[in-house]
C-alpha positions as CSV (number, residue, x, y, z in Angstrom):
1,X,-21.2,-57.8,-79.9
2,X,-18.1,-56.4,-81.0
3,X,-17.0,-56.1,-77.6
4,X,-17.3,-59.8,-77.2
5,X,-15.1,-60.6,-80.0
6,X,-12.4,-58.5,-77.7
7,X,-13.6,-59.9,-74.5
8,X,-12.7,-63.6,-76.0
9,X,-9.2,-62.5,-77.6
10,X,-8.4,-60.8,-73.7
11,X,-8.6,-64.1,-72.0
12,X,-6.2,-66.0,-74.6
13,X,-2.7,-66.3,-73.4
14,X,0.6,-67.0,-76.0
15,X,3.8,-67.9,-73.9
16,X,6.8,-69.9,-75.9
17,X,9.5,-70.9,-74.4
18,X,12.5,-74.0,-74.3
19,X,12.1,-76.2,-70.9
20,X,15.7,-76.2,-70.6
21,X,15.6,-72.0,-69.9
22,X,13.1,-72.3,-67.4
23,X,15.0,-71.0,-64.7
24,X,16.0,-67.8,-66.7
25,X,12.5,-67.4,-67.6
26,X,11.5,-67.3,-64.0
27,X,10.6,-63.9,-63.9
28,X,9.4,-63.3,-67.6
29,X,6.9,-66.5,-66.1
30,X,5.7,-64.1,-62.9
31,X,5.2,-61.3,-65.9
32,X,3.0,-63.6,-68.0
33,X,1.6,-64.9,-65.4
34,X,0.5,-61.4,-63.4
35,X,-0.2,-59.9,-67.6
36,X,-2.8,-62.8,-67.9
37,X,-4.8,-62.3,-64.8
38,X,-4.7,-58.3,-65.6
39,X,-6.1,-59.5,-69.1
40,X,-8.5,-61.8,-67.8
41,X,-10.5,-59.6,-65.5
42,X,-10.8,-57.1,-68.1
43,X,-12.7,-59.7,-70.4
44,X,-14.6,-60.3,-67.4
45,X,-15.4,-56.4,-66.5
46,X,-14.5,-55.0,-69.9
47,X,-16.7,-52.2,-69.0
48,X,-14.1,-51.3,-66.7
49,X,-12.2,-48.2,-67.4
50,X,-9.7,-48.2,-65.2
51,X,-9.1,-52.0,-65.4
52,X,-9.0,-51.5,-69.7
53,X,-6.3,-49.1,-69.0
54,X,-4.2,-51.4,-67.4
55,X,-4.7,-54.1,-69.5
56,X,-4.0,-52.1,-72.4
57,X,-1.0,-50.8,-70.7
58,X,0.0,-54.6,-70.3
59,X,0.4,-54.9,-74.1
60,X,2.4,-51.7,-74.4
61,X,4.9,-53.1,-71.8
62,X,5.2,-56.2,-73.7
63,X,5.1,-54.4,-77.1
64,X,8.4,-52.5,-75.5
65,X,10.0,-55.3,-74.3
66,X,10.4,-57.3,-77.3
67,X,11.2,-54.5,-79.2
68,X,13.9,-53.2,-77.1
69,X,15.1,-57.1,-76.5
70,X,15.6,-57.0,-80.2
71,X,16.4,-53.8,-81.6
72,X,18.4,-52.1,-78.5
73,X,19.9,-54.8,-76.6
74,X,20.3,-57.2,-79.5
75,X,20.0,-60.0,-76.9
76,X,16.6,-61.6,-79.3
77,X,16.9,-62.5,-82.9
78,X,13.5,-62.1,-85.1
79,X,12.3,-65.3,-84.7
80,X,9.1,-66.6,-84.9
81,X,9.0,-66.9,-80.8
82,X,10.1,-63.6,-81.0
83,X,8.1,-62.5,-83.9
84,X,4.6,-64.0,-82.5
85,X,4.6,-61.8,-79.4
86,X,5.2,-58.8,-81.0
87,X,2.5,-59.3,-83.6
88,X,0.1,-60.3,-80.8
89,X,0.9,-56.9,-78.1
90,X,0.4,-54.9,-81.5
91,X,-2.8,-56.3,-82.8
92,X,-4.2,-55.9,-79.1
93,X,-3.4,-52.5,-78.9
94,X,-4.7,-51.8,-82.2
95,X,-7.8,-54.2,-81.1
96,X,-7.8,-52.3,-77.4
97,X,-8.0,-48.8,-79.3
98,X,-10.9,-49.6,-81.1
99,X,-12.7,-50.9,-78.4
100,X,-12.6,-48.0,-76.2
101,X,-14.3,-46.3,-78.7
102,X,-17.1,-48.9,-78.0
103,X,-16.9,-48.3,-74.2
104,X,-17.3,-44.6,-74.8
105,X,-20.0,-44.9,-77.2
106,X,-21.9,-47.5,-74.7
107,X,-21.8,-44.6,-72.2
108,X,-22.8,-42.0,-74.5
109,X,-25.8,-44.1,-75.1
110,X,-26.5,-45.1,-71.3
111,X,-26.1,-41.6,-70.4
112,X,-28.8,-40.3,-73.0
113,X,-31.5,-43.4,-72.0
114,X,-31.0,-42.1,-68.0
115,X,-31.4,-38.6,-68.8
């Protein structure tokens, strides 16, 4: 059940961004784009270990990003476009941590009905 809940927050996607800076957000678009596929075939196989990982890995690339964007390069103010993406990456880490908890207490529990 509680997988579920993470399952259905994997497959939503949170890009803002101003029409007129579409061609400098070109390649942030390929990111989001290739970040959202990543995300969505882990909700499909979130039993998936390997495929967690990466997903997981997703939001710590992102987490970094925006964190560096603001705090290192100073090239993003905290704004709320800003603001939203980091509070999303964070709360799915913290969400994606949990979780594999639940994955490893699912095979715990599948080992010890085989045996």
């Amino acid at each position: 059940m509680k997988l579920n809940v993470l399952r259905s927050w994997l497959v939503m996607k949170l890009h803002m961004g101003t029409p007129s800076l579409v061609n400098g957000l070109r390649t942030f678009g390929i990111w989001t784009l290739l970040s959202s596929v990543i995300r969505c075939s882990c909700a499909i196989d979130i039993r998936n270990k390997t495929l967690y990982h990466i997903s997981l890995l997703t939001f710590l690339i992102a987490l970094g990003h925006f964190l560096s964007e603001v705090f290192v390069y100073g090239t993003a103010a905290p704004t709320i476009g800003v603001l939203a993406p980091l509070m999303v990456a964070s709360f799915s880490i913290l969400g994606m941590l949990i979780g594999l908890q639940y994955l490893d207490m699912e095979a715990v529990s599948r080992n010890k009905k085989n045996n």
